[in-house]
TORKOL-4160 file (C-alpha; in steps of 0.2 Angstrom, whole numbers, padded with zeros to 4 digits, m for minus):
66
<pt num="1" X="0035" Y="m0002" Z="0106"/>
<pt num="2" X="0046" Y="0010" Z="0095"/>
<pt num="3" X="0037" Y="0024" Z="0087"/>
<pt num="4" X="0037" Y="0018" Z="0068"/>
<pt num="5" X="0033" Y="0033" Z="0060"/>
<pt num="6" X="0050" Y="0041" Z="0057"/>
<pt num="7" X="0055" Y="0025" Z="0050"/>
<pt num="8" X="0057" Y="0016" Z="0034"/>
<pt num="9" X="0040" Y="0010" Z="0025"/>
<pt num="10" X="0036" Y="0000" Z="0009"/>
<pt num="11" X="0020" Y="0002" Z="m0001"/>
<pt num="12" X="0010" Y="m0017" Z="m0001"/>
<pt num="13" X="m0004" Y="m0020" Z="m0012"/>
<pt num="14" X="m0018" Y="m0033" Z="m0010"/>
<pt num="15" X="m0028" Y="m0042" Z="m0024"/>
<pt num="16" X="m0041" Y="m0030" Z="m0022"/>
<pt num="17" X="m0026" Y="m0016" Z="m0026"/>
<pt num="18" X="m0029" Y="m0008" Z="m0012"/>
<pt num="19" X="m0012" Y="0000" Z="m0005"/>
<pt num="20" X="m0005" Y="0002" Z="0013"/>
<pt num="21" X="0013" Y="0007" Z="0018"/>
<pt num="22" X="0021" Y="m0008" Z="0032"/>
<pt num="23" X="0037" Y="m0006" Z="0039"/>
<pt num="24" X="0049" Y="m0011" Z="0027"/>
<pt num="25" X="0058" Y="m0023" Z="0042"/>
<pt num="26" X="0044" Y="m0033" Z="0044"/>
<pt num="27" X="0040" Y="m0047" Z="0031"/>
<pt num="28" X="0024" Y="m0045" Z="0022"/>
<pt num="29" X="0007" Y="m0048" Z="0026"/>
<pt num="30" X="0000" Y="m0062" Z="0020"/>
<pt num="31" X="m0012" Y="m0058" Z="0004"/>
<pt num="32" X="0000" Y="m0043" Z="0003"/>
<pt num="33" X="0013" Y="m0039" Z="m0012"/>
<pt num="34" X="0028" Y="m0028" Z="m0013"/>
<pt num="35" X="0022" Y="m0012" Z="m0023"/>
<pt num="36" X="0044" Y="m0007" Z="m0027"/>
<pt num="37" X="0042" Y="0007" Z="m0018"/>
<pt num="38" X="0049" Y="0010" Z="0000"/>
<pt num="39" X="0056" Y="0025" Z="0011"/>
<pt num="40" X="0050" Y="0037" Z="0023"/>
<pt num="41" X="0029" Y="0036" Z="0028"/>
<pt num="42" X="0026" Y="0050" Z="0020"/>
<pt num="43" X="0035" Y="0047" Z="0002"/>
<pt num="44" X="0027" Y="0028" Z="0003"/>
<pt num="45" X="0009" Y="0040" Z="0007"/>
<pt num="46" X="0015" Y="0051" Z="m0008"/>
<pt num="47" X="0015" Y="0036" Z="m0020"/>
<pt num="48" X="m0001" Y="0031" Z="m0014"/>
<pt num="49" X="m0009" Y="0045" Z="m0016"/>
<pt num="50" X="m0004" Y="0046" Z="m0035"/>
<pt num="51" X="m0006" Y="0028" Z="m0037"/>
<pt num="52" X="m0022" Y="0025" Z="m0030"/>
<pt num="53" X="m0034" Y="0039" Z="m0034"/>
<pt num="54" X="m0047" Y="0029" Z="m0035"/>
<pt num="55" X="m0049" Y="0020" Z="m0018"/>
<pt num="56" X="m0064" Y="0007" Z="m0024"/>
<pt num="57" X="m0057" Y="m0011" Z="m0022"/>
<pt num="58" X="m0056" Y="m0020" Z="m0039"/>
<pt num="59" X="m0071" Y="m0032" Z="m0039"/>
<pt num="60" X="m0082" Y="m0017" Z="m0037"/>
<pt num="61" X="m0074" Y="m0009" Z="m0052"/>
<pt num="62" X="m0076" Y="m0025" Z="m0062"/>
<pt num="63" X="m0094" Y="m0028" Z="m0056"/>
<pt num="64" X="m0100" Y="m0009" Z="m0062"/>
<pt num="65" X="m0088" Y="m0010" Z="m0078"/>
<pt num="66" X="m0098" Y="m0028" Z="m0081"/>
């Protein structure tokens, strides 16, 4: 198996908005979406990072915003 981390990612989302980066030749994951954003692990880790500050899936922050 290659060693994918020198190569070219793209951020995925699920429905809970949680992010993930998946190399960008493989097809997505089901329950996955394109986020728009691809390159290198550590840019797609970047845009996470500024993306994603809070890491608490959706349903939680809808069930204590209820």
């Amino acid at each position: 198996m290659a060693d994918e981390s020198a190569g070219f990612f793209k951020v995925v989302v699920n429905h809970e908005e949680q992010h993930s980066i998946w190399p960008a030749h493989r097809a997505t994951p089901a329950g996955w979406h394109e986020a728009g954003v691809s390159g290198s692990r550590e840019e797609c880790l970047e845009h996470i990072r500024t993306a994603w500050p809070d890491i608490t899936p959706l349903s939680v922050r809808t069930a204590r915003n209820a």
